[in-house]
DSSP file (Angstrom, degrees, kcal/mol; ACC not computed):
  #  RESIDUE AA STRUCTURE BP1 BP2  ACC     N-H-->O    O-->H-N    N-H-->O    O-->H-N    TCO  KAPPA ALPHA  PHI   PSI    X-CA   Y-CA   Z-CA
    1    1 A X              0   0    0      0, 0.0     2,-0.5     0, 0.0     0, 0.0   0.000 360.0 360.0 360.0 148.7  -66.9 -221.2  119.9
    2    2 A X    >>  -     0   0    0      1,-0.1     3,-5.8     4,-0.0     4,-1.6  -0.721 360.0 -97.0-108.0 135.0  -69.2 -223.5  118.4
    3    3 A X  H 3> S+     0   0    0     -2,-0.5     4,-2.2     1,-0.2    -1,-0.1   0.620 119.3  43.3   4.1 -54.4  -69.1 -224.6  114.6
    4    4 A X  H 34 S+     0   0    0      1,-0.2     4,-0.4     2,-0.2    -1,-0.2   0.356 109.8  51.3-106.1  20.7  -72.1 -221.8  113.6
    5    5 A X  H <> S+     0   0    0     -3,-5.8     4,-1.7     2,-0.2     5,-0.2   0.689 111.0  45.9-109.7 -21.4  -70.9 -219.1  115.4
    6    6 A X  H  X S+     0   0    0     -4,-1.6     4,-3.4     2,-0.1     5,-0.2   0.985 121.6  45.7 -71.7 -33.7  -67.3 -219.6  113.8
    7    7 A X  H  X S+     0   0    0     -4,-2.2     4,-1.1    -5,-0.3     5,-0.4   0.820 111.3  53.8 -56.4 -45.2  -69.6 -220.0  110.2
    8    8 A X  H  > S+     0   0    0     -4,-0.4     4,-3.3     3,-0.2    -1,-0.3   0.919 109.9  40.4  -8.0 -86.5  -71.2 -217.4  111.2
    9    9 A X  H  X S+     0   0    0     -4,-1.7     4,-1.4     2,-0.2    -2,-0.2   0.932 113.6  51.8 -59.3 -40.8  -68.1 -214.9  111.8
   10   10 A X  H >X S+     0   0    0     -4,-3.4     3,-2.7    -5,-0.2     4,-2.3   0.991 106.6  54.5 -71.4 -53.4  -66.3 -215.8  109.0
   11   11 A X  H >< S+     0   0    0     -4,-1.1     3,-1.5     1,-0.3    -2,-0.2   0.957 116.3  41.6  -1.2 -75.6  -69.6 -215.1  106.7
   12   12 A X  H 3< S+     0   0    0     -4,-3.3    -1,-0.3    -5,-0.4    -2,-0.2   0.719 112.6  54.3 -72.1  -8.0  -69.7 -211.8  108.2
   13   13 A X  H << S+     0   0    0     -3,-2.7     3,-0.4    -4,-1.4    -2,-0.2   0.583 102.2  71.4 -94.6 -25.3  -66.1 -211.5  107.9
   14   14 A X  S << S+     0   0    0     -4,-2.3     3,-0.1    -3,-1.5    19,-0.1  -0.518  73.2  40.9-109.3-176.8  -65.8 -212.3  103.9
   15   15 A X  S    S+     0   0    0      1,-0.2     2,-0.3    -2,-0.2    -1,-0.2   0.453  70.1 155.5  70.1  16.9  -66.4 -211.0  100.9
   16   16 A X        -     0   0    0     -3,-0.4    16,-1.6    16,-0.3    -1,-0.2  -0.506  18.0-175.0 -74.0 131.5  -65.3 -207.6  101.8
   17   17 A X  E     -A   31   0A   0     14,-0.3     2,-0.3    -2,-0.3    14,-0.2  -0.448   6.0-160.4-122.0 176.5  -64.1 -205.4   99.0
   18   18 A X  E     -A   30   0A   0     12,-1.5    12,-1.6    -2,-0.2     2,-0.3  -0.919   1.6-162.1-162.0 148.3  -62.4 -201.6   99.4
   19   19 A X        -     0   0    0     -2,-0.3     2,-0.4    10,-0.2    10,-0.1  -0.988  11.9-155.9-107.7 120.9  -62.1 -198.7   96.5
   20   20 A X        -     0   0    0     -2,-0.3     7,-1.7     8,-0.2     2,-0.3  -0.961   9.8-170.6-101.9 130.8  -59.6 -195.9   97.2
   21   21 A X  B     +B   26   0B   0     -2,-0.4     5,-0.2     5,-0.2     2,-0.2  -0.796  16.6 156.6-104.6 165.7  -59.9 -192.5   95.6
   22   22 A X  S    S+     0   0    0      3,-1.9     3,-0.2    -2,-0.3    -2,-0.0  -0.882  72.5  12.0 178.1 140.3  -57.7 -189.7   95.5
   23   23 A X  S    S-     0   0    0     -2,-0.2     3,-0.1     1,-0.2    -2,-0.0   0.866 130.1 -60.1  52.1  32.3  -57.5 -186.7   92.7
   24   24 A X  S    S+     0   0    0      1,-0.3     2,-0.3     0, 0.0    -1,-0.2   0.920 113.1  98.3  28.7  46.2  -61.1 -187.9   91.3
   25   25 A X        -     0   0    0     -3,-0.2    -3,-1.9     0, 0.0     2,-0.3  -0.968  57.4-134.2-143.2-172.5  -60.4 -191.0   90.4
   26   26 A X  B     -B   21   0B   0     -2,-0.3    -5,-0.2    -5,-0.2     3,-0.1  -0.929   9.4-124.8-133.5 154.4  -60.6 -194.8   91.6
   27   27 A X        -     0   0    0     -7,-1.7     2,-0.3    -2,-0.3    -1,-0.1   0.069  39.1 -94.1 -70.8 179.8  -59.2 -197.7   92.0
   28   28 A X        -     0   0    0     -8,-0.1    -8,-0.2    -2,-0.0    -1,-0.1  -0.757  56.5 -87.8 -93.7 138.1  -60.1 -200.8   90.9
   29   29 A X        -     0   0    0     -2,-0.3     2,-0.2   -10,-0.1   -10,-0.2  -0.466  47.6-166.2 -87.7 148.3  -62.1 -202.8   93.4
   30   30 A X  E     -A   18   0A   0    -12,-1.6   -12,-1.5    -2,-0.1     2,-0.6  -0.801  13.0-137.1-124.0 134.1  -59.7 -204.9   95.9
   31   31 A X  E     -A   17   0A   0     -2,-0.2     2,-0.4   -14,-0.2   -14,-0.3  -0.985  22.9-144.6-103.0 136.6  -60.9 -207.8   98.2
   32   32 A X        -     0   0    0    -16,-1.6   -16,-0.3    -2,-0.6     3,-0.2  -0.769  19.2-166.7 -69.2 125.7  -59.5 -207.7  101.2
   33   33 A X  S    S+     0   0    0     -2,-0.4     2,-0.5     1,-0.2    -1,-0.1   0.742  79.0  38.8 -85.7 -28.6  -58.4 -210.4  103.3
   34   34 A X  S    S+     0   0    0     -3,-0.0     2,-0.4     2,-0.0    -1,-0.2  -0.904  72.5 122.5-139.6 142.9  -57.9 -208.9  106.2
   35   35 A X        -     0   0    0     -2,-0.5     2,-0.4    -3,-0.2   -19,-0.0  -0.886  42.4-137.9-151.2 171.5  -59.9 -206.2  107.6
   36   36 A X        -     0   0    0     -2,-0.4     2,-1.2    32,-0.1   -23,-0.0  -0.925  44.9-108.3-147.7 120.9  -62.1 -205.2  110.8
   37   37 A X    >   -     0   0    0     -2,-0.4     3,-1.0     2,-0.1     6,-0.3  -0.538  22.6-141.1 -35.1  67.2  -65.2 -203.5  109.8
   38   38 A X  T 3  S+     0   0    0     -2,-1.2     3,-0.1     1,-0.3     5,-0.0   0.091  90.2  20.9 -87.5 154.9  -65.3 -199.7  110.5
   39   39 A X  T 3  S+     0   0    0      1,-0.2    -1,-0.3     2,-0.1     2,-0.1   0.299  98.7 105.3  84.1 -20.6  -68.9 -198.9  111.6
   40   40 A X  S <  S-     0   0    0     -3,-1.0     4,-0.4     1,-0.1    -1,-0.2  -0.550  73.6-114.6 -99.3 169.4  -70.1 -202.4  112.8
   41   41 A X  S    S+     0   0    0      1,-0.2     4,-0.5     2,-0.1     3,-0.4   0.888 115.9  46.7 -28.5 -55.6  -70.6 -203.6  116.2
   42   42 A X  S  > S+     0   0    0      1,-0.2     4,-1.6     2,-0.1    -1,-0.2   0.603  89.6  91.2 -86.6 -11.8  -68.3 -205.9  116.3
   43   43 A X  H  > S+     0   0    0     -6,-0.3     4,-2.5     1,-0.2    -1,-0.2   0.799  87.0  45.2 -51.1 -43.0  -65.6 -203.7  114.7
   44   44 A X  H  > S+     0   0    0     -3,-0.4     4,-1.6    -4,-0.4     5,-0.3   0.927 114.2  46.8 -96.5 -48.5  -63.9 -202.2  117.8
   45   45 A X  H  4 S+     0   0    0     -4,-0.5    -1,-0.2     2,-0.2    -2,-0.2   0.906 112.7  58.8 -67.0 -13.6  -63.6 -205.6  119.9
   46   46 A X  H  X S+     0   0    0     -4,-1.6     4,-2.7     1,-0.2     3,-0.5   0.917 109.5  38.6 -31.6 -78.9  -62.3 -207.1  116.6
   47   47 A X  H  X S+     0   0    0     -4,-2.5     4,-1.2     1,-0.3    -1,-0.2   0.492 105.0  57.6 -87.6  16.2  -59.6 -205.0  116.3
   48   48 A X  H  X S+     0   0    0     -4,-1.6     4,-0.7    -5,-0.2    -1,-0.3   0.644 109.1  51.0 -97.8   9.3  -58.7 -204.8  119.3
   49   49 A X  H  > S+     0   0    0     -3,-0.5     4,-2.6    -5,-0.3    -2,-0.2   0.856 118.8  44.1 -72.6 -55.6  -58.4 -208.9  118.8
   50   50 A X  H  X S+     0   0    0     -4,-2.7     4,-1.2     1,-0.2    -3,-0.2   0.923 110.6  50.8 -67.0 -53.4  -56.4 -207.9  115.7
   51   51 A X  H  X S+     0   0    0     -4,-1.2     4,-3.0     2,-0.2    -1,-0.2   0.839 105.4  55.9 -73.5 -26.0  -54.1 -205.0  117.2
   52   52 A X  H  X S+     0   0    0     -4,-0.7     4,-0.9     1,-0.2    -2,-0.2   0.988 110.1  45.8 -57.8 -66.6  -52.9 -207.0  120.1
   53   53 A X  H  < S+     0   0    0     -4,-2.6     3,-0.4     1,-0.2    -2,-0.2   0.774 113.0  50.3 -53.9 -25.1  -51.7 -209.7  117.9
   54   54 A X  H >X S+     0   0    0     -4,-1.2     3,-3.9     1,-0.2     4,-0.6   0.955  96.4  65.0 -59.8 -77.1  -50.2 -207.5  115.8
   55   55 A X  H >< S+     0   0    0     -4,-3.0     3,-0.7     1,-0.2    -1,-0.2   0.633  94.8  61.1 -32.7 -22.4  -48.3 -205.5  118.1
   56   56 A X  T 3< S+     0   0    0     -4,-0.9    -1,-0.2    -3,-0.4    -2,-0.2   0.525  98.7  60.7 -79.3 -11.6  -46.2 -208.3  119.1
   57   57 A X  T <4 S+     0   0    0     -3,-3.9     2,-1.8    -4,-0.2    -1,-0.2   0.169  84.5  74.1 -76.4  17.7  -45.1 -208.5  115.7
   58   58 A X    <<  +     0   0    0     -3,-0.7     2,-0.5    -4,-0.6     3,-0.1  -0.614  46.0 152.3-122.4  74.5  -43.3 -204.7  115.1
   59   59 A X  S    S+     0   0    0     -2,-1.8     3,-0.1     1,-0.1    -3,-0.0  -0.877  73.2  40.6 -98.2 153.6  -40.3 -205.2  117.0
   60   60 A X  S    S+     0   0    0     -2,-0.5    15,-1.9     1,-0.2     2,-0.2   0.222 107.8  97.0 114.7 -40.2  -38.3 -202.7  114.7
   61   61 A X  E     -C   74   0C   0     13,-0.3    13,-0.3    -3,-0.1    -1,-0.2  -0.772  69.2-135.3-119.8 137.5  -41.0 -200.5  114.6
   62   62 A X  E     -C   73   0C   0     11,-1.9    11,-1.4    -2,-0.2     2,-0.3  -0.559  38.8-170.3 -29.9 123.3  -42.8 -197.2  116.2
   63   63 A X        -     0   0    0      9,-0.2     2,-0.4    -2,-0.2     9,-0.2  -0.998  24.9-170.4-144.6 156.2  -46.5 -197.6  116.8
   64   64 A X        -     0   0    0     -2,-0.3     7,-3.3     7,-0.3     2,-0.6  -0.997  11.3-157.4-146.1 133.1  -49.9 -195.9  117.8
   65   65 A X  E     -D   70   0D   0     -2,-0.4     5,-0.3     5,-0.2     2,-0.1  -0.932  15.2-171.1 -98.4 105.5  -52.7 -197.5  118.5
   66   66 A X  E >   -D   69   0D   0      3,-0.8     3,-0.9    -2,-0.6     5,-0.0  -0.449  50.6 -87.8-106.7-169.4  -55.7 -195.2  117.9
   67   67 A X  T 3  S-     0   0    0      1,-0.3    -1,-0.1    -2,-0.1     3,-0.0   0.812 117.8  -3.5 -91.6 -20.1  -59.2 -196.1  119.0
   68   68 A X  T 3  S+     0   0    0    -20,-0.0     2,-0.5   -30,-0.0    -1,-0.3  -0.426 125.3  70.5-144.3  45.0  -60.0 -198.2  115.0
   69   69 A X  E <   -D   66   0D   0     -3,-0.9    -3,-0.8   -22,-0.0     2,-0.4  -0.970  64.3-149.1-156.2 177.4  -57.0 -197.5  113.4
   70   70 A X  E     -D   65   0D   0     -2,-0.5     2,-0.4    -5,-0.3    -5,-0.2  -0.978   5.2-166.7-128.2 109.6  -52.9 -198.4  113.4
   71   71 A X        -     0   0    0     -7,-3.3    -7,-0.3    -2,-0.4     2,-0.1  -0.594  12.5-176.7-135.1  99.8  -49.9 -196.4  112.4
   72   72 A X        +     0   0    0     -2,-0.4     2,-0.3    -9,-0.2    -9,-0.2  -0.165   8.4 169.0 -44.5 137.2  -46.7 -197.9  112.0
   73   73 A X  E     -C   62   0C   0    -11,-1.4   -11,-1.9    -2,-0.1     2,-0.0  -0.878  38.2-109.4-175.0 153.9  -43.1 -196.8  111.2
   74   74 A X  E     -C   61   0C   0     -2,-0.3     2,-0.3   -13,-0.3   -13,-0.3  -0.396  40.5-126.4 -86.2 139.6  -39.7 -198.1  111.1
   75   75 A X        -     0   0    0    -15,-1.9     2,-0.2     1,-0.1    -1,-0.1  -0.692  36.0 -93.6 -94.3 178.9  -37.2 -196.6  114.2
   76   76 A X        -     0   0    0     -2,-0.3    -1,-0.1     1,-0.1     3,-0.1  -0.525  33.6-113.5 -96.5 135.3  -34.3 -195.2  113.4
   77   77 A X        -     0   0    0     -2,-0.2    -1,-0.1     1,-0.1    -3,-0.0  -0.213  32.1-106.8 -67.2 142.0  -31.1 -196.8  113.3
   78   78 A X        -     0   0    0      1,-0.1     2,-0.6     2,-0.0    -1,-0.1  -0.390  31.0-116.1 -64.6 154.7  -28.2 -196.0  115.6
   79   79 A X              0   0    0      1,-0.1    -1,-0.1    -3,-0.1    -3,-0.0  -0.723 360.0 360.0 -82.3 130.1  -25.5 -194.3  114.4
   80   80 A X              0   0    0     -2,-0.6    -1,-0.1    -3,-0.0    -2,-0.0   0.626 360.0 360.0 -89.9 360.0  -22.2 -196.5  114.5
């Protein structure tokens, strides 16, 4: 990639903020550092940039890849 296509991506990549509500009310606004856009073009080859690398980190771990999301969980230890 050339110099303004990474300036470019990262551009389009920052300044991303997120609110969560739950029981009507909200958070307080959060930037996020890392995130893959839900909705954009580029969002599904993104994360699937993002979920590959990842997966090689959850040794330990249960995972499901769904088509823009992740869901994670610890397996269960043998008994000794």
């Amino acid at each position: 990639m050339s110099g303004k296509a990474i300036d470019w991506l990262a551009d389009y990549l920052s300044g991303r903020c997120q609110v969560v509500g739950a029981g009507g009310s909200d958070s307080e606004n959060s930037i996020l550092h890392f995130d893959v856009p839900q909705g954009s073009v580029l969002g599904p080859k993104a994360f699937l940039e993002y979920a590959e690398d990842v997966a090689h980190l959850m040794e330990g771990l249960h995972y499901h890849l769904f088509l823009d999301d992740m869901h994670a969980w610890p397996k269960a230890r043998k008994a000794s």
